[in-house]
Backbone bond lengths (Angstrom), bond angles and torsions (degrees), N, CA, C in turn:
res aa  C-N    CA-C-N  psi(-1)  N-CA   C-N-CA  omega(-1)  CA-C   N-CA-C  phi
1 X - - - 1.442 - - 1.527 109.30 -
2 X 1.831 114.46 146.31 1.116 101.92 169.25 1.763 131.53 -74.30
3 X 1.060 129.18 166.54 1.413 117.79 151.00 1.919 125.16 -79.06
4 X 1.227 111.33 -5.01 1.199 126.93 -159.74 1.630 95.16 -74.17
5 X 1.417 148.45 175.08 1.506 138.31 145.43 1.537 97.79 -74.71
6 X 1.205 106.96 -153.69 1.383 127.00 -176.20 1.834 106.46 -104.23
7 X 0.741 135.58 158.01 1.687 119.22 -170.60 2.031 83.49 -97.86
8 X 1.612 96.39 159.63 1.304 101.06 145.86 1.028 168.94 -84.51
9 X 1.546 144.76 97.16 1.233 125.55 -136.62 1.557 131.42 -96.78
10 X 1.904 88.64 21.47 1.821 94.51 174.22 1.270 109.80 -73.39
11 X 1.159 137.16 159.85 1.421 150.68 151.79 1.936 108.35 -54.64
12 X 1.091 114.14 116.21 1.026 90.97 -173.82 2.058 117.78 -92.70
13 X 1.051 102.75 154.91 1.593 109.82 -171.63 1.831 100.70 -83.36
14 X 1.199 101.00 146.55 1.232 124.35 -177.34 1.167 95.84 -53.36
15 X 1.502 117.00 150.89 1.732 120.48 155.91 0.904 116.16 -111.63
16 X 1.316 120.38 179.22 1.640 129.60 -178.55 1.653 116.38 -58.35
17 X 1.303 99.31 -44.30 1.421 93.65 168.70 1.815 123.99 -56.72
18 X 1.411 105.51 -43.34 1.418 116.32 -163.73 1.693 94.48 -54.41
19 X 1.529 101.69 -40.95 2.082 114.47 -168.88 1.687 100.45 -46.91
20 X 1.654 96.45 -41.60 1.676 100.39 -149.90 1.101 112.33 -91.89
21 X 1.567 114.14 -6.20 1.639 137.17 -165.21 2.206 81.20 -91.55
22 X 0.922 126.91 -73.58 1.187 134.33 158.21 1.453 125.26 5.44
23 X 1.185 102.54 -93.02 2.003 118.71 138.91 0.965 134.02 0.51
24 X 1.953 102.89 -76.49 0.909 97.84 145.48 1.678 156.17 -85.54
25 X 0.699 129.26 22.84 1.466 157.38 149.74 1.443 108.63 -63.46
26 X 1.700 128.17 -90.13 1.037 119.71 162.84 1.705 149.94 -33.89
27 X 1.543 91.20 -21.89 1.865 109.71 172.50 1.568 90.90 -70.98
28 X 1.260 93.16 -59.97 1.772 95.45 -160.70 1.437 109.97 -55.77
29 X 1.139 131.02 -57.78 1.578 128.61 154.65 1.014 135.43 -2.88
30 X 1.725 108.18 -58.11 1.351 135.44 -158.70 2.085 100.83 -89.03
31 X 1.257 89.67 -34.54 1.713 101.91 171.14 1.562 107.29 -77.19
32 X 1.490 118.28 -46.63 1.494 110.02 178.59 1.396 120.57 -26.94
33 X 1.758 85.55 -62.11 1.570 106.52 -177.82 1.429 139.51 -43.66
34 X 1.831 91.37 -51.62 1.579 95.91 166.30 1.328 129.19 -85.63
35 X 1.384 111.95 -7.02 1.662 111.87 156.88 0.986 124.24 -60.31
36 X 1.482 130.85 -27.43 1.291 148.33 -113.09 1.892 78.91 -130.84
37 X 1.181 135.94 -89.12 1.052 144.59 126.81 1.340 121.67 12.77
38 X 1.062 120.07 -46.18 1.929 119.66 174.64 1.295 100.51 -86.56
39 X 1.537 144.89 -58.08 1.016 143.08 139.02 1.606 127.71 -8.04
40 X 0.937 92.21 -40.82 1.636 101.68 -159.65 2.008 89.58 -66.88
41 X 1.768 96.52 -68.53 1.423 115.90 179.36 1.614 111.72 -59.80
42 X 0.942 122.70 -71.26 1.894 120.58 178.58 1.255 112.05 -42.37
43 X 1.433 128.45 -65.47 1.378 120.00 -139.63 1.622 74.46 -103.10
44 X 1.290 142.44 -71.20 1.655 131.31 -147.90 1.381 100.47 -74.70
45 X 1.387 138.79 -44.54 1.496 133.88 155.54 1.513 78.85 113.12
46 X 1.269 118.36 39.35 1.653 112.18 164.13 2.120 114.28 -87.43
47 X 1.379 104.32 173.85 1.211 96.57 -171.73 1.633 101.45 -93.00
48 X 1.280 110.89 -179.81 1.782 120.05 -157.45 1.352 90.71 -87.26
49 X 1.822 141.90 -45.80 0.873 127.29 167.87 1.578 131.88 -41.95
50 X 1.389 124.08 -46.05 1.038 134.54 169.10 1.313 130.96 -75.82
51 X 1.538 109.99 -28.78 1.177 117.38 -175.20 2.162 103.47 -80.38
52 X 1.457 111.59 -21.27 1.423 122.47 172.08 1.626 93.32 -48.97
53 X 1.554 95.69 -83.91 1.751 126.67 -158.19 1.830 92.47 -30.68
54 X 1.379 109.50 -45.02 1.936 98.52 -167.86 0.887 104.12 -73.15
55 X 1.861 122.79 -29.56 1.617 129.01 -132.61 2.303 71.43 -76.32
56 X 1.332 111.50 -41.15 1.588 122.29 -150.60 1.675 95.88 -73.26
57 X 1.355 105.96 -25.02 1.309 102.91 -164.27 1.637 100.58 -69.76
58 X 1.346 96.73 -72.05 1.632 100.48 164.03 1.055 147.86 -6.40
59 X 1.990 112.97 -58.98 1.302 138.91 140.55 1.726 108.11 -29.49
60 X 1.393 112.24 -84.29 1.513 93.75 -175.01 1.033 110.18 -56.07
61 X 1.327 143.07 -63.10 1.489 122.32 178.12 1.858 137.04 3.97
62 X 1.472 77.17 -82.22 1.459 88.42 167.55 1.520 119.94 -72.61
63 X 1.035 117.87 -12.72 1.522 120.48 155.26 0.970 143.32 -93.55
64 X 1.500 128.03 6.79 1.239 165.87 132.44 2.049 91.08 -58.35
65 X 0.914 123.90 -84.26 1.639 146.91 -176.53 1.694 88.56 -28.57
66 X 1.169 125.70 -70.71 1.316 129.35 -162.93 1.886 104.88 -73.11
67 X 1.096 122.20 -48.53 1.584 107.93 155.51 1.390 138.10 -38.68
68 X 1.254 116.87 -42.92 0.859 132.01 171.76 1.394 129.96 -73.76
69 X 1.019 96.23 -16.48 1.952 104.40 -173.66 1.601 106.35 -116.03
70 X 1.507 102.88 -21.07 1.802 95.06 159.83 1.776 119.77 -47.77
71 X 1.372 109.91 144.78 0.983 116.56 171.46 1.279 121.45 -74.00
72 X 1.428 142.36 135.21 1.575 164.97 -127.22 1.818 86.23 -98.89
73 X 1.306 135.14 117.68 1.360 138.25 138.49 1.495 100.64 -50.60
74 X 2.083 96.68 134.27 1.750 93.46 173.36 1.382 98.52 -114.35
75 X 0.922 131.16 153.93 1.748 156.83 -160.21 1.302 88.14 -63.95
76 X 1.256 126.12 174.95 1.544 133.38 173.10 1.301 93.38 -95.85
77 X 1.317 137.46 147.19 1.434 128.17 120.94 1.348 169.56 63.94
78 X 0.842 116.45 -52.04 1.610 132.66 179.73 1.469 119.21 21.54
């Protein structure tokens, strides 16, 4: 016999943290952008079309960057 329990096989439901972890993610994003974007237009004197398209490029970037560098959840057990 093992010593291990049995694992559980509910799905587990999001928590409050996971909601707010979320949030924040998307706030920060949403700020990247328009920094990224005010910058782009004020200080480089680029146009709003172009200065969007990089402000977006950027955004995924670093959000691409942050997927990738999270650490891997390992499976339970068996």
């Amino acid at each position: 016999m093992s010593d291990h329990p049995p694992p559980d096989e509910r799905p587990r439901r999001a928590s409050r943290s996971d909601r707010q972890q979320h949030v924040v993610l998307a706030t920060s994003g949403l700020s990247i952008y328009l920094l990224v974007l005010w910058f782009g237009i004020t200080v480089v004197g680029d146009t709003v079309p172009r200065s969007s398209l990089m402000a977006g490029l950027i955004v995924i970037m670093a959000g691409m960057a942050y997927i990738t560098s999270r650490p891997r959840s390992v499976p339970p057990e068996k």
